[in-house]
Structures are given as structure tokens and as C-alpha cells.
C-alpha positions as CSV (number, residue, x, y, z in Angstrom):
1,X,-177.9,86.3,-58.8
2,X,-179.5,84.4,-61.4
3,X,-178.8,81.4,-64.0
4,X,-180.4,79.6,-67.0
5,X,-179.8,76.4,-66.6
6,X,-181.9,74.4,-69.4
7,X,-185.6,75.2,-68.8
8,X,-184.4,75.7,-65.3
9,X,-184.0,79.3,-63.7
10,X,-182.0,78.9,-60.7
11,X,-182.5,82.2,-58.0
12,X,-181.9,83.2,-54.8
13,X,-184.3,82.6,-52.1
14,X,-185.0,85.1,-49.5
15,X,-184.2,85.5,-46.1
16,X,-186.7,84.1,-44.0
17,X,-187.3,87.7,-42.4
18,X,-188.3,89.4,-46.1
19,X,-192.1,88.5,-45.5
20,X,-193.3,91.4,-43.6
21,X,-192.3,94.9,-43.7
22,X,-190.2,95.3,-41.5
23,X,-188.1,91.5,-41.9
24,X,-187.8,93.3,-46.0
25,X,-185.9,96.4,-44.6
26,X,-183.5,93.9,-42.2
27,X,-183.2,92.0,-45.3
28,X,-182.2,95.0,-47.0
29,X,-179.8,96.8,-44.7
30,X,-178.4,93.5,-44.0
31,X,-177.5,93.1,-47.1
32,X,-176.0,96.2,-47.9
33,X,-174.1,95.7,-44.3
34,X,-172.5,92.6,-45.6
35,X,-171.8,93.8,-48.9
36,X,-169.8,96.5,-47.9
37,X,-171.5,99.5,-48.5
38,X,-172.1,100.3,-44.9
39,X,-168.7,98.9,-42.9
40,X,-167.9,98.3,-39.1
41,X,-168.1,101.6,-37.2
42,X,-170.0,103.1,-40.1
43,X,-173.3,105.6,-38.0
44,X,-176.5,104.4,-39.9
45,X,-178.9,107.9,-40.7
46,X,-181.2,108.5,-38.2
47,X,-184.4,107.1,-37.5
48,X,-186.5,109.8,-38.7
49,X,-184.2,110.2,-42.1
50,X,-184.1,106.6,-42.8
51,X,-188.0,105.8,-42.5
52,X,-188.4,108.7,-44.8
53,X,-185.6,107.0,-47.4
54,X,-187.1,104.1,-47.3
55,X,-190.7,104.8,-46.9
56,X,-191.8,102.9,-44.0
57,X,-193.0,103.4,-40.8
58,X,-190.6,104.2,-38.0
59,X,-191.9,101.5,-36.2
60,X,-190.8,99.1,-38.9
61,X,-187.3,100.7,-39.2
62,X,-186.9,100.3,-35.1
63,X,-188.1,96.6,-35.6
64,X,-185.7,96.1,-38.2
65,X,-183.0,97.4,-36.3
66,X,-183.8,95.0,-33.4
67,X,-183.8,92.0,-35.8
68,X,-179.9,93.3,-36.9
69,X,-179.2,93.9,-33.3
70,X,-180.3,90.4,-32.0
71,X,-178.3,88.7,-34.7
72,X,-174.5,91.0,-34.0
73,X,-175.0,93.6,-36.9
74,X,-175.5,96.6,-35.5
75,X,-176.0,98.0,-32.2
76,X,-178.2,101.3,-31.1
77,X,-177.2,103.8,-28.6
78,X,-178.3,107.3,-26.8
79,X,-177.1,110.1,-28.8
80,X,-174.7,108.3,-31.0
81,X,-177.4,106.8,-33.3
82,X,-177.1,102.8,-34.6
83,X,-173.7,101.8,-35.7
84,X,-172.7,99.0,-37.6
85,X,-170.6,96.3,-35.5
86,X,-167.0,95.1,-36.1
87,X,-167.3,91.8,-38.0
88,X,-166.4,89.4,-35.5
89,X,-169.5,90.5,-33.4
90,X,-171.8,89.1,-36.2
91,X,-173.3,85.8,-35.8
92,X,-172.3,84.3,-39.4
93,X,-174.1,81.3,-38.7
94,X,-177.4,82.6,-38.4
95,X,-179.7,81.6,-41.8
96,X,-180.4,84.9,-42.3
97,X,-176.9,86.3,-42.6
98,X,-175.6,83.4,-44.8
99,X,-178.4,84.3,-47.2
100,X,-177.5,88.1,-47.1
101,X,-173.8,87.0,-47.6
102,X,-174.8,85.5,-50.8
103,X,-177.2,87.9,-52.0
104,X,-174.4,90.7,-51.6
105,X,-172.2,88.1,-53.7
106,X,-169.7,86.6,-50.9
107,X,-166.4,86.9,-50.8
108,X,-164.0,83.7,-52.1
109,X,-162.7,83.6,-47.8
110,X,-165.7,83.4,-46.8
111,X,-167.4,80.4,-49.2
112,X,-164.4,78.7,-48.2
113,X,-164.6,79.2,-44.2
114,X,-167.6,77.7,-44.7
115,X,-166.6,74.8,-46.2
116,X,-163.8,74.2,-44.0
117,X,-166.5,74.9,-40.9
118,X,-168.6,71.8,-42.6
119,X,-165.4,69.6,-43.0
120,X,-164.8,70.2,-39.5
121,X,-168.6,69.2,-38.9
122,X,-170.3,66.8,-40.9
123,X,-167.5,64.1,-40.8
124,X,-167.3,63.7,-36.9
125,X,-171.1,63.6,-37.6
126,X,-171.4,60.9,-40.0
127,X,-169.1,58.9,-38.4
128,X,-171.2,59.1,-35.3
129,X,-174.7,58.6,-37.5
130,X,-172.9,55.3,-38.4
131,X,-171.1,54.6,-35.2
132,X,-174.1,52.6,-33.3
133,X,-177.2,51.6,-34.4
134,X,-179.1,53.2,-31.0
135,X,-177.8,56.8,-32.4
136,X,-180.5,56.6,-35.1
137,X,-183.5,55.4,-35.8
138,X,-185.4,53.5,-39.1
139,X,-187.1,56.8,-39.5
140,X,-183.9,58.2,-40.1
141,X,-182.4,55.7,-42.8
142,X,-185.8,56.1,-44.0
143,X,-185.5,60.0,-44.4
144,X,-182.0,59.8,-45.7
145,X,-183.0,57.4,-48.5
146,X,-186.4,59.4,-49.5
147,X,-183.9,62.4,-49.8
148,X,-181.6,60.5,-52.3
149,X,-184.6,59.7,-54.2
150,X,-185.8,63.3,-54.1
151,X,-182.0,64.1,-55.2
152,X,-181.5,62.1,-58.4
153,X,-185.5,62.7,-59.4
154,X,-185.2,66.3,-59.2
155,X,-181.7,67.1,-59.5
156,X,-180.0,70.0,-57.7
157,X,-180.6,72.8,-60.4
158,X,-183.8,72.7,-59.2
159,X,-185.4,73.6,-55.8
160,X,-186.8,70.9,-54.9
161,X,-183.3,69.0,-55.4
162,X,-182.4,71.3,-53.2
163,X,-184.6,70.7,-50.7
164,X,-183.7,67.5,-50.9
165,X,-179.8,67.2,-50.2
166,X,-180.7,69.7,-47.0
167,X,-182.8,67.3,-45.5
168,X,-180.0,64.3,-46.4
169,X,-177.6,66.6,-44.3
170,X,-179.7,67.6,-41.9
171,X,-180.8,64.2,-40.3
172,X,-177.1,62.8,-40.9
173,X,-176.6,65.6,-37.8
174,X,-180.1,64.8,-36.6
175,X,-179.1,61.1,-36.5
176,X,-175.9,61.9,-34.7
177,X,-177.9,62.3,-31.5
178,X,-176.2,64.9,-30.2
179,X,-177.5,68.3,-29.0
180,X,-175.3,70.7,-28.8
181,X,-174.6,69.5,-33.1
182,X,-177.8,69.4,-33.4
183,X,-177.9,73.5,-32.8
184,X,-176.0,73.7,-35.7
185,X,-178.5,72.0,-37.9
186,X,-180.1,75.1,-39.8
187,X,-177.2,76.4,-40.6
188,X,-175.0,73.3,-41.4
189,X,-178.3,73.3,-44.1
190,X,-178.2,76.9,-44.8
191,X,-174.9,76.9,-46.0
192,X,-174.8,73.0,-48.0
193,X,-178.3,75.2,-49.6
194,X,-176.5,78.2,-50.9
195,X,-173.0,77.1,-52.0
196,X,-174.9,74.6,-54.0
197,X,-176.8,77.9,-55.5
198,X,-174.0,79.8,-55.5
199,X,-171.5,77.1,-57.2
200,X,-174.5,76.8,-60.2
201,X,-175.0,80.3,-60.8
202,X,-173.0,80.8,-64.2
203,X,-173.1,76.9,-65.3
204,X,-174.2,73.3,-64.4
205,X,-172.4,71.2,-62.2
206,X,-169.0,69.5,-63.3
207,X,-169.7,66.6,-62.2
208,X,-173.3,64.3,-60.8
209,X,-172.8,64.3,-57.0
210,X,-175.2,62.0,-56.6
211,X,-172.8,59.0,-56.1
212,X,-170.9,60.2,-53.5
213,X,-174.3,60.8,-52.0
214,X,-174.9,57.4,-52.4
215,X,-171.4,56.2,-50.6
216,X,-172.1,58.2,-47.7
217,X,-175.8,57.0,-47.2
218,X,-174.6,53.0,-47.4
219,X,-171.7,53.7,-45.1
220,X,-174.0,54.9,-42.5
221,X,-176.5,52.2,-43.0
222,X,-174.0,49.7,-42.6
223,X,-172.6,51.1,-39.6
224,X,-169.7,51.9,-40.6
225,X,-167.8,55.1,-39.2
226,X,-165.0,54.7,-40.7
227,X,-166.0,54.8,-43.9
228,X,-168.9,57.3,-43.2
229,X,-166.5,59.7,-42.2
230,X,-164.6,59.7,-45.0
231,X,-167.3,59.4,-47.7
232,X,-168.7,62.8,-46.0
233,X,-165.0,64.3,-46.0
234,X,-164.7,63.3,-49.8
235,X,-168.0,64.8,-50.5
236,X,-167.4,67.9,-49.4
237,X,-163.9,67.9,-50.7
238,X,-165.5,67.6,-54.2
239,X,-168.0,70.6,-53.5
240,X,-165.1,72.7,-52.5
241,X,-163.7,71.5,-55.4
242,X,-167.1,72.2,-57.6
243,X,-167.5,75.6,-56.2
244,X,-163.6,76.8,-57.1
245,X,-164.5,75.9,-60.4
246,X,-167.1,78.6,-60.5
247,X,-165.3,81.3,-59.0
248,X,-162.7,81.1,-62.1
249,X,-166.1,80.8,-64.2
């Protein structure tokens, strides 16, 4: 998946587990599990066979296999070989599986479950950012206003843009002060990362979302929940909104 945009080529980044050999054969089977072309209940070939397809070492294909175990894929047993899970076994949240989504080319249900899973999330959170000054600290105001900086400097067709609006999303949960959110912090950012790739991939934005940006961070400096919670709702309203756009594209 790939777009010019000016002198800017946007791409895909690559699962975190496509650095050694056997994280590139997980990357690659778990793409082609969530793509489609190997479906729940669908027998994977055999050890032996497989290694041989792909040329690797059976020792990478076994650790691959245990990376799309641990994260719900697939699951290996005695004499009936690996199988591919049903889907509602597979932990959609993980990083890894939301960039294989989108390097299979996702479907239009699933970029909008995970919108509605961040409207569900990153309002309550902003609201509670901006709720009491005790939740957060200067550091985080701090952070939050370097990544608005970082945002309008760079702009988000490029990565460092990117880079930037994760880290304003990811302390607004951060500053929330709550763990069990907290857990959902790299994927919260996984997924504000690649709809904001995925809604760029045939054109340029609509619209600068840089303002909105802007509403949210003064909300939540000023302490206001209120207002926090719905600049964050109307922010991701408008990415929703940004991302249908590109689907008719």
C-alpha cells in the first residue's frame, strides 16, 4: 500500500516482529491469515513442507508458529497439524495484528470497529486527563504540546508527523492515570498510526486536523472535562469521517 503524496511517499511500516527470520515468516503467514487466504479451521501444511516452501529453517517456522499462537491465530496440535483459529479467538488489539490487518488491506467493518473502540476510549480518557490536575503532570502538558509542534512542523503525510500525533494520544491515556487504560496504550496508538496511513493512501487529507488537535490539547490544560471529552469525541468523529472519504476514493 503505497501513495505519492507531493515529494512525500507514504508506506506501510512493518510489524514489529519482521526483523529476524522467523518474526518475517509470522509477519507473513499473518498476513495471509488475516487477508483471507488461509480462513478459521483452514490445516496449515506441515512443518517439514512449509520450511521447505518458504526456505527457512524448521526451527524458524516452529518459532513463528508460537508468535501466531501466543497472539490467538493459530493453534498446534498432535496429529492434526496447526490450524488457523475462529476469529473471535484472535487478539485484534495486539500491534502486530492491526499492522497485518492493514497490510492485507482491511475490511471497511473492521476500520470502523476500530474507530468506534477509540470513541469508546479516548473520550472517557480525555475527560479524565482534564478532570484534576493531580492526574497529570507538567511533563505531560509538556509532551502533549512538543507533539503539536512535531504535528504542524511535520505534517501527517509524513512519518515523523506520525510519530507525533501517537505520542499526543498516547500520554492523553498516559495522563489519565489509570492502569488498566493504560494497557491499552500501544494499541490505542497502533490503530490512531495506521487509519491515519490508511485514510492517506490514494490522496491528502480533506481537511488540516491540526485544529481540532489544538481544542483538545487547551481543553485538557485548562482542566476542563467537559469540554475535553467532547473535543476528543469531535476529533475522532472527523477521522471517521476523513477515512469514509477514502474508502469511496
Amino acid at each position: 500500500m503505497r501513495q505519492e503524496h507531493g515529494h512525500e511517499d507514504i508506506r506501510l511500516p512493518l510489524a514489529s516482529g519482521s526483523r529476524r527470520i522467523h518474526g518475517s515468516v509470522a509477519r507473513d503467514l499473518g498476513v495471509a491469515i488475516l487477508g483471507g487466504r488461509y480462513a478459521p479451521g483452514d490445516v496449515l501444511p506441515g512443518e517439514i513442507e512449509f520450511s521447505e516452501q518458504l526456505k527457512v529453517s524448521r526451527t524458524a517456522y516452529r518459532e513463528a508458529i508460537r508468535i501466531l499462537s501466543a497472539k490467538g491465530l493459530v493453534e498446534s496440535r498432535p496429529r492434526t497439524g496447526t490450524r488457523v483459529t475462529q476469529r473471535s479467538r484472535w487478539n485484534l488489539l495486539d500491534p502486530d495484528i492491526l499492522a497485518w490487518a492493514f497490510e492485507a488491506e482491511p475490511s471497511e467493518a473492521f476500520i470502523r470497529d476500530l474507530f468506534e473502540l477509540r470513541m469508546i476510549v479516548e473520550p472517557a480518557a480525555a475527560a479524565l486527563a482534564a478532570l484534576a490536575a493531580e492526574r497529570r503532570s507538567g511533563l505531560d502538558i509538556a509532551r502533549m504540546g512538543h507533539a503539536l509542534e512535531e504535528m504542524g512542523r511535520h505534517g501527517l503525510a509524513t512519518e515523523a508527523g506520525r510519530a507525533a500525533d501517537q505520542a499526543f494520544h498516547n500520554t492523553i491515556l498516559e495522563a489519565a492515570r489509570n492502569a488498566p487504560l493504560m494497557a491499552l496504550s500501544s494499541s490505542i496508538a497502533a490503530a490512531v498510526t495506521w487509519t491515519t496511513i490508511f485514510k492517506q493512501r490514494r490522496s491528502a487529507l480533506p481537511r488540516d486536523p491540526m485544529p481540532d488537535h489544538r481544542t483538545l490539547y487547551e481543553a485538557i490544560v485548562a482542566g476542563d472535562p467537559a469540554a475535553a471529552r467532547a473535543a476528543m469525541t469531535e476529533l475522532v468523529r472527523l477521522a471517521l469521517a476523513d477515512t469514509e472519504l477514502s474508502l469511496k476514493a
